[in-house]
N, C-alpha and C positions, 0 to 999 in steps of 0.2 A: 866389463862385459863378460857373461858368461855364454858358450853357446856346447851344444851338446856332441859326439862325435862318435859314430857306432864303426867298430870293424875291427879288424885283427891285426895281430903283428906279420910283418913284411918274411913267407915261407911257412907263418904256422898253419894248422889245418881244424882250429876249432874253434866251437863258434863262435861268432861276433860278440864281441863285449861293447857297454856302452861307456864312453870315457866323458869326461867334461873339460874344456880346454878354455884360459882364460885371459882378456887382453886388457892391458891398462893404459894403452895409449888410441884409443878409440877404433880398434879392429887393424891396427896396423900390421900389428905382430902380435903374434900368441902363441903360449907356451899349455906344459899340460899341465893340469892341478889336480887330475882326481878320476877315478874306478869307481862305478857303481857295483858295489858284489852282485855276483851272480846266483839265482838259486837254486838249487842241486835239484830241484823238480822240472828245473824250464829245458824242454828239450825243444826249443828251436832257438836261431838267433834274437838276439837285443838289436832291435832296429827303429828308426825314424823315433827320436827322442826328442821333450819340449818340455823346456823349464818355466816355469813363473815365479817371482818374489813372492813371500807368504810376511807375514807379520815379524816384526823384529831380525832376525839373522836368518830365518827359515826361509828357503828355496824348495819349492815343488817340481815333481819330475813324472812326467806319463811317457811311458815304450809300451810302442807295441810290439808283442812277443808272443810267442808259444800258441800258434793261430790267431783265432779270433779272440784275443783278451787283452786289454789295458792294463799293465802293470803299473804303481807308482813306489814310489825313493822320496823321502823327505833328506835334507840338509839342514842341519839346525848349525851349521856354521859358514852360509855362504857358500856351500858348494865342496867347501875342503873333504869334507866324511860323507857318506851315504848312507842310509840305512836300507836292510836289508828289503829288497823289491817284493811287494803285494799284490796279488792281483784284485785288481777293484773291479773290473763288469767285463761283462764282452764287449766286442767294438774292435772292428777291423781299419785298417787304415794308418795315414800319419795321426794321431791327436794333436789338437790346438788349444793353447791356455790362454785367457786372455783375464787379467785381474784390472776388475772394475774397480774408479774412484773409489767407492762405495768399502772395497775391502774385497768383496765377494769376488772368489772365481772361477769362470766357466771353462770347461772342457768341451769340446764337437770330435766327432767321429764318426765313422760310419757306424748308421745300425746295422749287426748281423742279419738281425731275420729280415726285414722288409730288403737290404743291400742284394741278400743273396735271392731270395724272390724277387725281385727284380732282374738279374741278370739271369735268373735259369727258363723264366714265366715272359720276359722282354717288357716287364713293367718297372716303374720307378721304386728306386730304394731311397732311405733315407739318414739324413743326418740327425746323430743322437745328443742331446744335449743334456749337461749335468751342471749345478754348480750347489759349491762348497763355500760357508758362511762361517767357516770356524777353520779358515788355513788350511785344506785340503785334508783334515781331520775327519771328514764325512762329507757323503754328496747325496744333491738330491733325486728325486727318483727321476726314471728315464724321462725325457722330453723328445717326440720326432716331430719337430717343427718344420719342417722343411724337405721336400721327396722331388728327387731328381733320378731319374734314371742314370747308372755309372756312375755317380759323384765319388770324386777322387780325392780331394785334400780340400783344405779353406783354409784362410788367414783373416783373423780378426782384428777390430781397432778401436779404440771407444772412441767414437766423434763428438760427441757430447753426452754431458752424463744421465747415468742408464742408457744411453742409445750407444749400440757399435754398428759398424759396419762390416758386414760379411762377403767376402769375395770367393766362391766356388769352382773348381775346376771340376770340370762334365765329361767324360766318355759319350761324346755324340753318336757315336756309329758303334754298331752291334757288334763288330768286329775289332772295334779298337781302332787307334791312330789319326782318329780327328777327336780334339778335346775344345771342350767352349768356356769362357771362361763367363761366369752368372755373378750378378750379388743383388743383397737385399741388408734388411737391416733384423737387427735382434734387441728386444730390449729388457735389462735387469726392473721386473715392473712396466709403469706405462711410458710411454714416449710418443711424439710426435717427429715424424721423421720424414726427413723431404718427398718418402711414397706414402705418404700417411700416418694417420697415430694406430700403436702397436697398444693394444688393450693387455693391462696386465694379470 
């Protein structure tokens, strides 16, 4: 098991790095294996990091960092090396990877423009959706499937193939401090899904 781990060392005062930390007895204990480099252009912290398996030994990696932008880190050994972090699109928030049966994998996040129209206008923003058919070597263009006003993070799951299931956390109040938790479904293509079939 591999899972992601953003912050600093215990007194220092810069910024948060993202480390990856690895268990081999099913999350019992875990040890640390590995530093993502940091890039001498990102002047904000490495925060809210999420890995996916990619084809053969390669692991994908999305942070979000340096405002509103999705950076990603490939592994071409399981996580041990990283290679140096890109920024791939805007998108504010945690991102979420979820790699289909199929091979293919999806990214969600907040979209910038409709997110921030929404919270300054009190209208709904949305979630941006991408996915990558070649191991997170390229992605496709933006998708806003989905517009919730305040939408905070999501976790995905494939329940059957092409179909996942999507679970949302909602900012209810304009204010803040009451969140709802939503889902629906997504699918790679078409699907029939217990709220209906998803046209592809």
């Amino acid at each position: 098991l591999l899972m992601c781990a953003y912050g600093r060392n215990l007194g220092a005062t810069e910024q948060h790095t993202m480390r990856v930390i690895r268990s081999g007895d099913g999350g019992t204990t875990w040890t640390y294996l590995s530093e993502v480099p940091k890039p001498v252009e990102l002047t904000q912290h490495f925060v809210e990091g999420v890995m996916s398996p990619a084809g053969g030994n390669r692991v994908i990696m999305m942070v979000r960092a340096d405002g509103d932008w999705i950076w990603q880190s490939t592994s071409e050994d399981n996580g041990s090396t990283w290679s140096a972090p890109t920024r791939r699109f805007p998108g504010s928030g945690r991102p979420d990877l979820l790699r289909w049966r199929n091979g293919a994998i999806t990214v969600v996040c907040r979209d910038v423009v409709s997110y921030m129209r929404g919270i300054t206008e009190s209208r709904q923003g949305g979630i941006q959706m991408r996915t990558s058919r070649n191991d997170g070597l390229s992605w496709s263009t933006k998708e806003v499937p989905l517009m919730w006003r305040g939408f905070l993070y999501t976790a995905m799951i494939e329940t059957e193939p092409n179909q996942a299931l999507i679970v949302i956390g909602v900012d209810e109040a304009a204010g803040g401090g009451v969140s709802g938790i939503h889902s629906t479904y997504i699918a790679d293509g078409s699907a029939i899904t217990p709220l209906g079939p998803i046209a592809s």
